[in-house]
mmJSON file of the N, C-alpha and C atoms, coordinates in Angstrom:
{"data_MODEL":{"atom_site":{
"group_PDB":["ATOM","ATOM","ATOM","ATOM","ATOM","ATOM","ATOM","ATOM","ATOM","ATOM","ATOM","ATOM","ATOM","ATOM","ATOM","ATOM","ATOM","ATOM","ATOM","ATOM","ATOM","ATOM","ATOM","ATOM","ATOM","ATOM","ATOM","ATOM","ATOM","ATOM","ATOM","ATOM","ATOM","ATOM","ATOM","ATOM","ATOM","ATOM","ATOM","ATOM","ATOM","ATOM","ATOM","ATOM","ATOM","ATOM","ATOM","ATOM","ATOM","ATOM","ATOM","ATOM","ATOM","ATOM","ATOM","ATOM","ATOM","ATOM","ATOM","ATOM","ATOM","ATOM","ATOM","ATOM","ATOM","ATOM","ATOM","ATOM","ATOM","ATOM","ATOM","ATOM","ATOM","ATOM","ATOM","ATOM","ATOM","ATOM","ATOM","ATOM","ATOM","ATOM","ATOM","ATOM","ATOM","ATOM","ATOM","ATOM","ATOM","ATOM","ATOM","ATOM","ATOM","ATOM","ATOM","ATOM","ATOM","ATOM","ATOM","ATOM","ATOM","ATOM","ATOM","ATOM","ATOM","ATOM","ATOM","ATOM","ATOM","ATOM","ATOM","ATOM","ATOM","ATOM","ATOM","ATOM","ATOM","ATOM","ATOM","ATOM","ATOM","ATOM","ATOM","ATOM","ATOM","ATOM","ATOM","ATOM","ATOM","ATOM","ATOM","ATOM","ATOM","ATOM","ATOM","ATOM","ATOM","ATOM","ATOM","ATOM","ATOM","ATOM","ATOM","ATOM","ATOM","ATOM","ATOM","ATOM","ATOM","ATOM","ATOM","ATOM","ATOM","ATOM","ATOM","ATOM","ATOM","ATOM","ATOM","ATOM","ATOM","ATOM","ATOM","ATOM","ATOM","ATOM","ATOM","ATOM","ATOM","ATOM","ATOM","ATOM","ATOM","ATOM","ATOM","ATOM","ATOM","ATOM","ATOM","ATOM","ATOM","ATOM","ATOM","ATOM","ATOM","ATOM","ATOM","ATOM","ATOM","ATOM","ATOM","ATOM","ATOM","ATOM","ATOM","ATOM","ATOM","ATOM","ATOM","ATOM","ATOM","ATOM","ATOM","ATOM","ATOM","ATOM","ATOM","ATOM","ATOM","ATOM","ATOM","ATOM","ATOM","ATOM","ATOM","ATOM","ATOM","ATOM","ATOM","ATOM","ATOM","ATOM","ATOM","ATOM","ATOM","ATOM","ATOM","ATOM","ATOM","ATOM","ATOM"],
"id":[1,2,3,4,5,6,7,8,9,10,11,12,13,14,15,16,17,18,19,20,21,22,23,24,25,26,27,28,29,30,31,32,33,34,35,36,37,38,39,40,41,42,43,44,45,46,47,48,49,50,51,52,53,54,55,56,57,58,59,60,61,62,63,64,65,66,67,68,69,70,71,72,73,74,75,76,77,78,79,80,81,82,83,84,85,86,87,88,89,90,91,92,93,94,95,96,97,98,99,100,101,102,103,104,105,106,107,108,109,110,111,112,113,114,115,116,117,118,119,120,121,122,123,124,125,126,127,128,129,130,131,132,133,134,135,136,137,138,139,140,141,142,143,144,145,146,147,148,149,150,151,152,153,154,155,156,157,158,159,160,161,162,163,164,165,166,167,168,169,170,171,172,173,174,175,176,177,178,179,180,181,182,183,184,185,186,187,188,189,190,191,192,193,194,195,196,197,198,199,200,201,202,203,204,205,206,207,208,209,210,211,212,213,214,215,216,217,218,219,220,221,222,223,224,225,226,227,228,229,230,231],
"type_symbol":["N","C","C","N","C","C","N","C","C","N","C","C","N","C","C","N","C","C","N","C","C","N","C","C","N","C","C","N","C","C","N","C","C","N","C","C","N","C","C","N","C","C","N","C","C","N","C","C","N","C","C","N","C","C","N","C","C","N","C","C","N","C","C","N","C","C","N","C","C","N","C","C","N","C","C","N","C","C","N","C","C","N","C","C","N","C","C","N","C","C","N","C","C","N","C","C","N","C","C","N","C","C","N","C","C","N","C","C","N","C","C","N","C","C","N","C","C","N","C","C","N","C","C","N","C","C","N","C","C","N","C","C","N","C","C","N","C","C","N","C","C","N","C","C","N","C","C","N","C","C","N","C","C","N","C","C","N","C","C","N","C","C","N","C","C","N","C","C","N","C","C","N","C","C","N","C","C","N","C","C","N","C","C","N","C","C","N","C","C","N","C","C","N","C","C","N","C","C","N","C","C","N","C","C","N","C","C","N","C","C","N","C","C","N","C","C","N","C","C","N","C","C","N","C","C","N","C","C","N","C","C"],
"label_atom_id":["N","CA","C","N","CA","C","N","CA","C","N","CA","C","N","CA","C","N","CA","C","N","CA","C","N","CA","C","N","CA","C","N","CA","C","N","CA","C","N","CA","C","N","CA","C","N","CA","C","N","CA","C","N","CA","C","N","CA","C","N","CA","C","N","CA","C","N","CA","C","N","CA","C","N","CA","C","N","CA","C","N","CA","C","N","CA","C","N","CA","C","N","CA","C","N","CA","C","N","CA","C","N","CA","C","N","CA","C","N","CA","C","N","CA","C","N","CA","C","N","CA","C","N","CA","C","N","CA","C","N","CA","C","N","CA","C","N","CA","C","N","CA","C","N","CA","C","N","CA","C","N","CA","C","N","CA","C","N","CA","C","N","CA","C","N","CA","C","N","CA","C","N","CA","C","N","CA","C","N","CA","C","N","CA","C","N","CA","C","N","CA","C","N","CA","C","N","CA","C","N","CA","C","N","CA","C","N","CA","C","N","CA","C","N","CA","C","N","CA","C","N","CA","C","N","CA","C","N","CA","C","N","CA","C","N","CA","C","N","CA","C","N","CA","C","N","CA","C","N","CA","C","N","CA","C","N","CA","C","N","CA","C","N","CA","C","N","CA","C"],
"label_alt_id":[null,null,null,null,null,null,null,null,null,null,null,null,null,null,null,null,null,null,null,null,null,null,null,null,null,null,null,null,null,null,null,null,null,null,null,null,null,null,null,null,null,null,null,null,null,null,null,null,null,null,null,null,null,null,null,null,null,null,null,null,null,null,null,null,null,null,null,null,null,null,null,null,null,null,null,null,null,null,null,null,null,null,null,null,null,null,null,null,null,null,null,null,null,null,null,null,null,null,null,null,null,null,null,null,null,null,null,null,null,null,null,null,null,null,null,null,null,null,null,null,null,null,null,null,null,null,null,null,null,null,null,null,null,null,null,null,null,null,null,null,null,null,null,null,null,null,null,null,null,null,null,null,null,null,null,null,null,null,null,null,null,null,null,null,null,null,null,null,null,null,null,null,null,null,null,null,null,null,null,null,null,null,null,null,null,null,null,null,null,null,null,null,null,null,null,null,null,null,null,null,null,null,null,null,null,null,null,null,null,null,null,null,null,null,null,null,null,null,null,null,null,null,null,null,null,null,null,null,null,null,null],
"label_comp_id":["UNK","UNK","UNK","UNK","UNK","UNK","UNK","UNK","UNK","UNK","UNK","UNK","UNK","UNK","UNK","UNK","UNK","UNK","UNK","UNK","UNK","UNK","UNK","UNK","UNK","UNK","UNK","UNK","UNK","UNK","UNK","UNK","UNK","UNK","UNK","UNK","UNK","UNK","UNK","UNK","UNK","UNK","UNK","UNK","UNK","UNK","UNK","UNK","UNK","UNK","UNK","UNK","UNK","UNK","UNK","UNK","UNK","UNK","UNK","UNK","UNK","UNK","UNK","UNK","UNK","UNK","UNK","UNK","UNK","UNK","UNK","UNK","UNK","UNK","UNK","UNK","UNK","UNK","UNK","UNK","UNK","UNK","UNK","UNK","UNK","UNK","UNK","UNK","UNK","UNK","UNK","UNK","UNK","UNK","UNK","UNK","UNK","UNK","UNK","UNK","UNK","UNK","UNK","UNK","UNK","UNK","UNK","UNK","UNK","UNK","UNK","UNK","UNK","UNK","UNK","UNK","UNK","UNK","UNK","UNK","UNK","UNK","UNK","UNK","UNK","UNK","UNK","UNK","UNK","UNK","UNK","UNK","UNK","UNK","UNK","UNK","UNK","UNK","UNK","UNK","UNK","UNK","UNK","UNK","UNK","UNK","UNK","UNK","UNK","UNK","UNK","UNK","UNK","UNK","UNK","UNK","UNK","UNK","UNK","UNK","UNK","UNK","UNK","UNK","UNK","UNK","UNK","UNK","UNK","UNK","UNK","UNK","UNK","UNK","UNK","UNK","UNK","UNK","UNK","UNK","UNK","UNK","UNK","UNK","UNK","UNK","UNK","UNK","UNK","UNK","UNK","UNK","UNK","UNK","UNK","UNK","UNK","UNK","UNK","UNK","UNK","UNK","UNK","UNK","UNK","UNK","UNK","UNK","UNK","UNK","UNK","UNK","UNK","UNK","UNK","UNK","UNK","UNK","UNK","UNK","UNK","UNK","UNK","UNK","UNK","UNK","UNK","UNK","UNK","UNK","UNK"],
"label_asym_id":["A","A","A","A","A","A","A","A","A","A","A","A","A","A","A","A","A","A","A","A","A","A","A","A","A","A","A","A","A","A","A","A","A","A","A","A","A","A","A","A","A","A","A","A","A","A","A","A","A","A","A","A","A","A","A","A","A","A","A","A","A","A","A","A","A","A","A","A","A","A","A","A","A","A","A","A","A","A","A","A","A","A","A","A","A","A","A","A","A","A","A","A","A","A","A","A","A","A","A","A","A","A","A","A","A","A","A","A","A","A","A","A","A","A","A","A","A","A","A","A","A","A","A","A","A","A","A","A","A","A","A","A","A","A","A","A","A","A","A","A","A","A","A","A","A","A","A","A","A","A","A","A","A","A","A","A","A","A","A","A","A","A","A","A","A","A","A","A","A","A","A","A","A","A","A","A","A","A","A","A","A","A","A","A","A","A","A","A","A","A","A","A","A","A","A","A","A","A","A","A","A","A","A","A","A","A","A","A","A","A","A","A","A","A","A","A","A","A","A","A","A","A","A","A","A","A","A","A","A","A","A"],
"label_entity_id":["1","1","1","1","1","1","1","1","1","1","1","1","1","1","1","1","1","1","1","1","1","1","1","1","1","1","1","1","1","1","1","1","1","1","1","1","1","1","1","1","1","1","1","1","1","1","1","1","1","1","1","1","1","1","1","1","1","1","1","1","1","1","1","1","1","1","1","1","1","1","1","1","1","1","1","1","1","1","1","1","1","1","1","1","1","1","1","1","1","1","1","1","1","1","1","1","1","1","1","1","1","1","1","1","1","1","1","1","1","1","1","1","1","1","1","1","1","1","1","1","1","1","1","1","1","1","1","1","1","1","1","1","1","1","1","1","1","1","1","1","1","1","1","1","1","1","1","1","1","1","1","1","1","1","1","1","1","1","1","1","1","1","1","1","1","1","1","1","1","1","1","1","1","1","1","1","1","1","1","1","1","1","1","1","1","1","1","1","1","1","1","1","1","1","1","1","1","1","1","1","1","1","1","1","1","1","1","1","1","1","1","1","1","1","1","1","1","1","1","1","1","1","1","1","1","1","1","1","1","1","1"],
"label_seq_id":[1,1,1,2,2,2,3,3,3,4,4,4,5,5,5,6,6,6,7,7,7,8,8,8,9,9,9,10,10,10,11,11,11,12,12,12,13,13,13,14,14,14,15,15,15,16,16,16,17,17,17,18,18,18,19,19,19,20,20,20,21,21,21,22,22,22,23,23,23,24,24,24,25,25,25,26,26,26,27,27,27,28,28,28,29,29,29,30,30,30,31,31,31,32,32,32,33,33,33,34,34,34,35,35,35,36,36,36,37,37,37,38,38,38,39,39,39,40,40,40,41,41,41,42,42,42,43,43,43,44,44,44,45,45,45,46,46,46,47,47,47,48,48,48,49,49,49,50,50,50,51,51,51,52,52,52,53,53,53,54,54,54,55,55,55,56,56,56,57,57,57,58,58,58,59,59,59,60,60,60,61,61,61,62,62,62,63,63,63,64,64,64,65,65,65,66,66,66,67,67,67,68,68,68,69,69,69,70,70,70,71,71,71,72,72,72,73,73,73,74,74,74,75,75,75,76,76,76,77,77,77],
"pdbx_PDB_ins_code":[null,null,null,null,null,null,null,null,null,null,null,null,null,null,null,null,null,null,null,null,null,null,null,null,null,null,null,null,null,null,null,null,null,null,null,null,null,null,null,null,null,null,null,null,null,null,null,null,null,null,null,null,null,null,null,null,null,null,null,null,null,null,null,null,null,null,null,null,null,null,null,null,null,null,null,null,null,null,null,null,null,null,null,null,null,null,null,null,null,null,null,null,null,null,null,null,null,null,null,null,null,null,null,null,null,null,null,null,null,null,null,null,null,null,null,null,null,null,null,null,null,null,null,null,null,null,null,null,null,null,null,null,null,null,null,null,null,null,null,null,null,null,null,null,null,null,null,null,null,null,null,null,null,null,null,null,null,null,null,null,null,null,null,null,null,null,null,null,null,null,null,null,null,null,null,null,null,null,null,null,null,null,null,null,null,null,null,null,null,null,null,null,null,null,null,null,null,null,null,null,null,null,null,null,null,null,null,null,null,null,null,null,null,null,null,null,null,null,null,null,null,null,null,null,null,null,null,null,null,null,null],
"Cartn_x":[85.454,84.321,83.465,82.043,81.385,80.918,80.611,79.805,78.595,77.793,76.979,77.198,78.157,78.477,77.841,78.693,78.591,77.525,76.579,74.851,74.909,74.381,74.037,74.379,75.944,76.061,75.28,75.47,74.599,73.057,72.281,70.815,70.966,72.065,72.021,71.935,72.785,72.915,71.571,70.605,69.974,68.715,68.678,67.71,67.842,68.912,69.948,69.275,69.611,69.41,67.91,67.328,65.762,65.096,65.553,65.332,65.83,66.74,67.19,66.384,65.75,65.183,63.049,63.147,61.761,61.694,63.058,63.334,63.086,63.635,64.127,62.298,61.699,60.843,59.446,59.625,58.629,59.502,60.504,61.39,60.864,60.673,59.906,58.537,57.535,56.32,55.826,57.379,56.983,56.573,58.352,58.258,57.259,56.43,55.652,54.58,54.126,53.046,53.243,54.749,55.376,55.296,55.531,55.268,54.068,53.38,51.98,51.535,51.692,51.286,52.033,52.72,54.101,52.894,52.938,52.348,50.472,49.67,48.447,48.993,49.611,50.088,50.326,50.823,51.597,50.017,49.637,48.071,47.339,47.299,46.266,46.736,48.087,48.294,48.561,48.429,48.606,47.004,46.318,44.413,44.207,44.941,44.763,45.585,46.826,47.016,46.3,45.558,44.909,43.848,42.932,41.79,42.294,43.253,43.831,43.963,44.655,45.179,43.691,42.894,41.24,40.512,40.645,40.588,40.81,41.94,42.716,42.406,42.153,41.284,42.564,42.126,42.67,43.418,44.078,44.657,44.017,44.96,44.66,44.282,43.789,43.853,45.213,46.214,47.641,48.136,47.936,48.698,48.407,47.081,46.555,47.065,47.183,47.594,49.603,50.308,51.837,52.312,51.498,52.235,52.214,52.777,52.914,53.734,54.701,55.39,54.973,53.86,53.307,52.21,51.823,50.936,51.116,50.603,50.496,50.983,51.252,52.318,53.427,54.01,55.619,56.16,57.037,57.794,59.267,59.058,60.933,61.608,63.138,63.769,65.029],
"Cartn_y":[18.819,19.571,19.974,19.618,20.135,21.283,21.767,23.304,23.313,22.298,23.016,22.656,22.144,21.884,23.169,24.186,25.19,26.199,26.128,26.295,25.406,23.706,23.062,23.111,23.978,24.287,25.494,26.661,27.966,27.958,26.159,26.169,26.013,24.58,23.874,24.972,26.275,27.27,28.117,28.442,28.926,28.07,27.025,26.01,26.068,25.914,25.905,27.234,28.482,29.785,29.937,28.871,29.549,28.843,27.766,26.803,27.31,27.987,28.772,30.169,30.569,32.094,31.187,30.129,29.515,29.137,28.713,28.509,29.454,30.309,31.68,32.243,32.47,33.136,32.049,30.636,30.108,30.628,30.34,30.526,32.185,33.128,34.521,33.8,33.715,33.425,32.489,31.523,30.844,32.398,32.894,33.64,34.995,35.648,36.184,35.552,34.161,33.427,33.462,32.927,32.744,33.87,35.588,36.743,37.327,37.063,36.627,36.421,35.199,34.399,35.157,35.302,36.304,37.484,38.394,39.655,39.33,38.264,37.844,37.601,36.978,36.028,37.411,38.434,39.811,40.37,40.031,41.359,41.174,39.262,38.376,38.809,38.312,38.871,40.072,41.188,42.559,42.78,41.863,41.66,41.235,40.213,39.537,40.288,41.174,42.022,43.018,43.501,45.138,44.275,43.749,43.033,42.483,42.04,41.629,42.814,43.88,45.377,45.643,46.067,46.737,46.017,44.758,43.97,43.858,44.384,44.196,45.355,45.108,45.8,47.129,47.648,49.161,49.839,49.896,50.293,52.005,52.559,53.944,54.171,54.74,55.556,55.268,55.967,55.994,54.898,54.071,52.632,52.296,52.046,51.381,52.039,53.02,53.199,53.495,53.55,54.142,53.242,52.166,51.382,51.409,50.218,50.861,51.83,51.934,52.983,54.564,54.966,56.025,56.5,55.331,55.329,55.894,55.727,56.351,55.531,54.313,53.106,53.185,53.993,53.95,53.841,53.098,53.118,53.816,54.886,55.298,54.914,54.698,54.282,55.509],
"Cartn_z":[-134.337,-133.843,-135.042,-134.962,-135.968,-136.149,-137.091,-136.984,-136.412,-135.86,-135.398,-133.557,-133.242,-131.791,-130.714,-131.555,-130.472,-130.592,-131.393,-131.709,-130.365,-130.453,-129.222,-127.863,-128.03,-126.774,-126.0,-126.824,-126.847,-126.369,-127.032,-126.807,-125.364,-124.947,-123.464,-122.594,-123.174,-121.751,-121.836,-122.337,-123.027,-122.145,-122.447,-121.698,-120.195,-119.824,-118.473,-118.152,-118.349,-118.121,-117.671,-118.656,-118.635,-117.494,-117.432,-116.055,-114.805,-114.959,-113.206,-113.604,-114.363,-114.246,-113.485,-114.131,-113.925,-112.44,-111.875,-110.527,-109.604,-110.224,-108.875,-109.131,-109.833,-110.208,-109.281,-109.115,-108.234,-106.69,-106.679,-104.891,-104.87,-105.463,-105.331,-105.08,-105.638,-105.3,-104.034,-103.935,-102.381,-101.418,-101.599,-100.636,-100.109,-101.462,-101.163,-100.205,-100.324,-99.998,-98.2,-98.222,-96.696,-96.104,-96.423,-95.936,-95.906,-96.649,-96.739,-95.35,-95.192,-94.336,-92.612,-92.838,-91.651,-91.37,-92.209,-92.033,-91.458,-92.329,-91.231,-89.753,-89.877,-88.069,-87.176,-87.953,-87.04,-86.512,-87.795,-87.387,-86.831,-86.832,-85.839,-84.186,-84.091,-83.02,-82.404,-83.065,-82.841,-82.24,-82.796,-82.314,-81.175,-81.33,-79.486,-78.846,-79.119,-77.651,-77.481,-78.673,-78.142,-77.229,-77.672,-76.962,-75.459,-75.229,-74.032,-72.981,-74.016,-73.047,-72.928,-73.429,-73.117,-72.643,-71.848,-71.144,-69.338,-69.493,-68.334,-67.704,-66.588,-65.41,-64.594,-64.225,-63.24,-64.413,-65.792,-66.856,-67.043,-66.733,-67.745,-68.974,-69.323,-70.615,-71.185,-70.776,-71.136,-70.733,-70.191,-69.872,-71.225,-71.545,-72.733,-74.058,-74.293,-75.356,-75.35,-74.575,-74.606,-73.65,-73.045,-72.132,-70.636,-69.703,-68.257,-67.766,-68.47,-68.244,-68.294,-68.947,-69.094,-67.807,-67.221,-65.73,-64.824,-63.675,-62.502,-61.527,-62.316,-61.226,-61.642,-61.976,-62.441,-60.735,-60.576,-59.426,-59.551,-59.015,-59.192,-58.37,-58.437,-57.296,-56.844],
"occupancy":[1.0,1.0,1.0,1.0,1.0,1.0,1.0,1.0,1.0,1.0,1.0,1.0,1.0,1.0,1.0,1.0,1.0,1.0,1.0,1.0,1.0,1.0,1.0,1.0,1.0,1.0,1.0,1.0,1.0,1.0,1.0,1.0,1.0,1.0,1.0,1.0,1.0,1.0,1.0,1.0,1.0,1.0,1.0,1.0,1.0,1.0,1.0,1.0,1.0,1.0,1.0,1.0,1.0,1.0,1.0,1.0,1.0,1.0,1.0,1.0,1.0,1.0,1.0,1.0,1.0,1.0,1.0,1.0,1.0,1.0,1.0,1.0,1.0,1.0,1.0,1.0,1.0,1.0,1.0,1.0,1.0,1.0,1.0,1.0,1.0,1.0,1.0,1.0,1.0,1.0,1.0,1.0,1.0,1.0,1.0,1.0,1.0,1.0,1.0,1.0,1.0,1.0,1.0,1.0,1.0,1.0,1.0,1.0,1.0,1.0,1.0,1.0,1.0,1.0,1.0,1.0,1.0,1.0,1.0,1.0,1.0,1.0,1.0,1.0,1.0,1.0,1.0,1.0,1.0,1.0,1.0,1.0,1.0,1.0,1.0,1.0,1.0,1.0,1.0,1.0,1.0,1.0,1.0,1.0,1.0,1.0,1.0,1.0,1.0,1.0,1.0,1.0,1.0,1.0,1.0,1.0,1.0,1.0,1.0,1.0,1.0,1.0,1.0,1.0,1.0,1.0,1.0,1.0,1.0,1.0,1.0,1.0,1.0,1.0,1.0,1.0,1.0,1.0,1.0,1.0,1.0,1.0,1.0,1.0,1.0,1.0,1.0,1.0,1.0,1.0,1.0,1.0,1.0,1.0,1.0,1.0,1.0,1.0,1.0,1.0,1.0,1.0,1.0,1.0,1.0,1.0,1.0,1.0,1.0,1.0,1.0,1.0,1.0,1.0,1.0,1.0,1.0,1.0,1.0,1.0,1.0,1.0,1.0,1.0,1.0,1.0,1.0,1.0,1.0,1.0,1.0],
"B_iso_or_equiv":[0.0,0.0,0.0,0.0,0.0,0.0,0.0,0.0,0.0,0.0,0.0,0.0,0.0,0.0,0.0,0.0,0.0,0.0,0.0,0.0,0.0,0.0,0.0,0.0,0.0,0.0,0.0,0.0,0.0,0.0,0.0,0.0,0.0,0.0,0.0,0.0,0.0,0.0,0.0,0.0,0.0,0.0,0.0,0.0,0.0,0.0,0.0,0.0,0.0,0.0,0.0,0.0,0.0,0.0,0.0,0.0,0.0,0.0,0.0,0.0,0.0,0.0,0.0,0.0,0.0,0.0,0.0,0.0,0.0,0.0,0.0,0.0,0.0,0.0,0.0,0.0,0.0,0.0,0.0,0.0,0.0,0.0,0.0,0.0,0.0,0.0,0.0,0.0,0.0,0.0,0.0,0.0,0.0,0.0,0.0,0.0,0.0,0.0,0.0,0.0,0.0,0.0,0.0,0.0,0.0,0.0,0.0,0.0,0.0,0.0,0.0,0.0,0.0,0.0,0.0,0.0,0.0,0.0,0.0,0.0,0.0,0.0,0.0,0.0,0.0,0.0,0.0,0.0,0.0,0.0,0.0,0.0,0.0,0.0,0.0,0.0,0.0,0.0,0.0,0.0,0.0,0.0,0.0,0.0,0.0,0.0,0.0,0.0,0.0,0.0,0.0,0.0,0.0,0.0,0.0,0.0,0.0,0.0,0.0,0.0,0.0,0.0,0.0,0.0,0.0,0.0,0.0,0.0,0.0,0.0,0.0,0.0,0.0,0.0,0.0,0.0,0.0,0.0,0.0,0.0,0.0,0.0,0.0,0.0,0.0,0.0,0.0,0.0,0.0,0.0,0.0,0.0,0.0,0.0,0.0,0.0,0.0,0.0,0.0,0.0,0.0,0.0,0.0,0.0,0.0,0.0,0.0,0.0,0.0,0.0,0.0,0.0,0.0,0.0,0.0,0.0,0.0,0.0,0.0,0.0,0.0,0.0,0.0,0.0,0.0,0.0,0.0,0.0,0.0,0.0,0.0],
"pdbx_formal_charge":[null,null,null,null,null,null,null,null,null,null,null,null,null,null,null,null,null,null,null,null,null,null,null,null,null,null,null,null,null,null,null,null,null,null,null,null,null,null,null,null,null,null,null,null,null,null,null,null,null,null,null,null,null,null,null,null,null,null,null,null,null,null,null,null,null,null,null,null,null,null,null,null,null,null,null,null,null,null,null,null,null,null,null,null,null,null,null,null,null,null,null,null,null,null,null,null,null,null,null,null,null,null,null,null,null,null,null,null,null,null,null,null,null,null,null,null,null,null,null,null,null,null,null,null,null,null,null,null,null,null,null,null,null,null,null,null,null,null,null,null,null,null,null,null,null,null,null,null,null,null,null,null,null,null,null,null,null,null,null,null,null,null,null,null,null,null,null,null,null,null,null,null,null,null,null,null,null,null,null,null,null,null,null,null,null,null,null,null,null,null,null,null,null,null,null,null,null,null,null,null,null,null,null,null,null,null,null,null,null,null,null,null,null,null,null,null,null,null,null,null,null,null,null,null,null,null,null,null,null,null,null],
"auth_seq_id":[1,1,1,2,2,2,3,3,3,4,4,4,5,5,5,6,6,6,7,7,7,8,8,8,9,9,9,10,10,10,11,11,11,12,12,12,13,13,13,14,14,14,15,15,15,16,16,16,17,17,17,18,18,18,19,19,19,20,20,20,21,21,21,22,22,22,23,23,23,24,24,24,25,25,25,26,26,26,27,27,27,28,28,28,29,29,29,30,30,30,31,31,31,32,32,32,33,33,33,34,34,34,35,35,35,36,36,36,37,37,37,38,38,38,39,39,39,40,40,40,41,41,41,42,42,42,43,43,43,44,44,44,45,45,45,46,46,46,47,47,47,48,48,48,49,49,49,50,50,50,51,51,51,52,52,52,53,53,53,54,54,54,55,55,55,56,56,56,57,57,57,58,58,58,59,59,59,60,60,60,61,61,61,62,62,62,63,63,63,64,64,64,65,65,65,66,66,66,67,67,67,68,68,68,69,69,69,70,70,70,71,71,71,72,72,72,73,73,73,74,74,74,75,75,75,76,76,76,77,77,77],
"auth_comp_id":["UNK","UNK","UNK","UNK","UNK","UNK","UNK","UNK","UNK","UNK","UNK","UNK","UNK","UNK","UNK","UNK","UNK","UNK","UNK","UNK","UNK","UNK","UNK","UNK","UNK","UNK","UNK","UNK","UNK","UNK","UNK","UNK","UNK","UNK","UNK","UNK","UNK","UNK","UNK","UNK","UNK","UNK","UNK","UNK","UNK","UNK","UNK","UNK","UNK","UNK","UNK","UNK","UNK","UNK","UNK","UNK","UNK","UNK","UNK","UNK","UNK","UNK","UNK","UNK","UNK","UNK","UNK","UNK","UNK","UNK","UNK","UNK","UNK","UNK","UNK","UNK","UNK","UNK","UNK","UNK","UNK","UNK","UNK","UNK","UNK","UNK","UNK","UNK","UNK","UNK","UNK","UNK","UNK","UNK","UNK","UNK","UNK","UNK","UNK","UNK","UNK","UNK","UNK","UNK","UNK","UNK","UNK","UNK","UNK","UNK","UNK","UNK","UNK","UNK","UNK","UNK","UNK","UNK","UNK","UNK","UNK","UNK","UNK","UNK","UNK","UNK","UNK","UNK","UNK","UNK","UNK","UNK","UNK","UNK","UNK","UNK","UNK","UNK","UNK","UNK","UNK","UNK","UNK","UNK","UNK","UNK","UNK","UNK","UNK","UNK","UNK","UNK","UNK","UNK","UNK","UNK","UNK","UNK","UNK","UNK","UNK","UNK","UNK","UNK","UNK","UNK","UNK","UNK","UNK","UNK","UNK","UNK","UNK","UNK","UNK","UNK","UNK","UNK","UNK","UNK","UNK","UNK","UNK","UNK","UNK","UNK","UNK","UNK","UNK","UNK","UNK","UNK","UNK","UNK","UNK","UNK","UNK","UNK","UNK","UNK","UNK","UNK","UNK","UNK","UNK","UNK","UNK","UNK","UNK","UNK","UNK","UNK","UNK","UNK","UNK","UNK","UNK","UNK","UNK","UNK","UNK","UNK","UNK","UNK","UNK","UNK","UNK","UNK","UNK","UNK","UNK"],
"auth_asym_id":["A","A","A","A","A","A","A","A","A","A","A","A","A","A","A","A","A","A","A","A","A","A","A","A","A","A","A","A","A","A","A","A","A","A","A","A","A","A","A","A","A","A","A","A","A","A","A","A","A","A","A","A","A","A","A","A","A","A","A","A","A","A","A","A","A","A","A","A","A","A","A","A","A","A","A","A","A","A","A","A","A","A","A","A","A","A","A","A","A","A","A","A","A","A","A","A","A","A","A","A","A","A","A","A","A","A","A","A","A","A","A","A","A","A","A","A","A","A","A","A","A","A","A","A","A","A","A","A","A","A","A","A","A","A","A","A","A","A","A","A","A","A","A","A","A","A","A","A","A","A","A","A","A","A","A","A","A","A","A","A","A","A","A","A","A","A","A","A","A","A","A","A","A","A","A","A","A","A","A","A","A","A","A","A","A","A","A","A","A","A","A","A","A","A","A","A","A","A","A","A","A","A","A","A","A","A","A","A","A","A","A","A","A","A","A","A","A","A","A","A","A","A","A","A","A","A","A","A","A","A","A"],
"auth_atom_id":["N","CA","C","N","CA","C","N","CA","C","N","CA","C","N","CA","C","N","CA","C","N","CA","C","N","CA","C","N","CA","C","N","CA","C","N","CA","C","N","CA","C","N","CA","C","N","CA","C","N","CA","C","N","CA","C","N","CA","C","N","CA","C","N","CA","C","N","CA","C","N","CA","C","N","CA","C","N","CA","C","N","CA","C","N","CA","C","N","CA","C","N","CA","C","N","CA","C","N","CA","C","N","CA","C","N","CA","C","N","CA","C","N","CA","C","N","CA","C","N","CA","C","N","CA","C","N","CA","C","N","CA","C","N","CA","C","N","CA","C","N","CA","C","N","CA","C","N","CA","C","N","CA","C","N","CA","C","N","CA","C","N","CA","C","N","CA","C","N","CA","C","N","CA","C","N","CA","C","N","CA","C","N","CA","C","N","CA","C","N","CA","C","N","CA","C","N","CA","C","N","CA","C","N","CA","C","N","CA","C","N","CA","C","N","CA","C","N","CA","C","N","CA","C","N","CA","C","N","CA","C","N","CA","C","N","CA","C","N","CA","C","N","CA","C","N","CA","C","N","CA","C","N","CA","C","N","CA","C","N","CA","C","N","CA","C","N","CA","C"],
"pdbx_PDB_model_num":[1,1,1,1,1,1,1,1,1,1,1,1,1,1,1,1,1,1,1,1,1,1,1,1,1,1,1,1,1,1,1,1,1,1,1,1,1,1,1,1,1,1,1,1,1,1,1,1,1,1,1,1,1,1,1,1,1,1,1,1,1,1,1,1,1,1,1,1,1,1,1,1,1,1,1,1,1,1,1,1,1,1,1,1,1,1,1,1,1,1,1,1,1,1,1,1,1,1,1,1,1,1,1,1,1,1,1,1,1,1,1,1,1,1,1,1,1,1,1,1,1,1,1,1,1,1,1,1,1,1,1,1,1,1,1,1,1,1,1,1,1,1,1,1,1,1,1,1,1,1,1,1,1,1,1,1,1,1,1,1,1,1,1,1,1,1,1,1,1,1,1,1,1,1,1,1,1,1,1,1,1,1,1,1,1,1,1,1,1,1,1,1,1,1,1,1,1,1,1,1,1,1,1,1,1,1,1,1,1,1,1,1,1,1,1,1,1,1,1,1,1,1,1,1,1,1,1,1,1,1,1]
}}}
């Protein structure tokens, strides 16, 4: 074994190391992009239901904002 073997081994892990820190560090930036993208889609459609509910005809006040359950059509049994 020469003296400088285990220098070259030290760089390989070193190289190795820096290549899985360069990895994980793009697989973070996918994933911001992908939640990103998650959190528009939520808000888009959080748009089309309010617009749908203020839409929809005979609706309370309180239907519209807390639901049907908050109405004046609650059916008890």
């Amino acid at each position: 074994m020469s003296p400088d073997e285990p220098k070259l081994h030290l760089i390989k892990n070193e190289r190795y190391l820096e290549g899985q820190v360069k990895d994980i560090k793009a697989q973070l930036e996918q994933q911001k992009v992908i939640n990103a993208d998650y959190a528009y889609r939520i808000d888009l459609l959080e748009s089309y239901l309010q617009v749908l509910v203020e839409r929809m005809p005979g609706l309370t006040q309180a239907e519209r904002d807390f639901g049907p359950e908050f109405g004046p059509r609650v059916i008890r049994l």
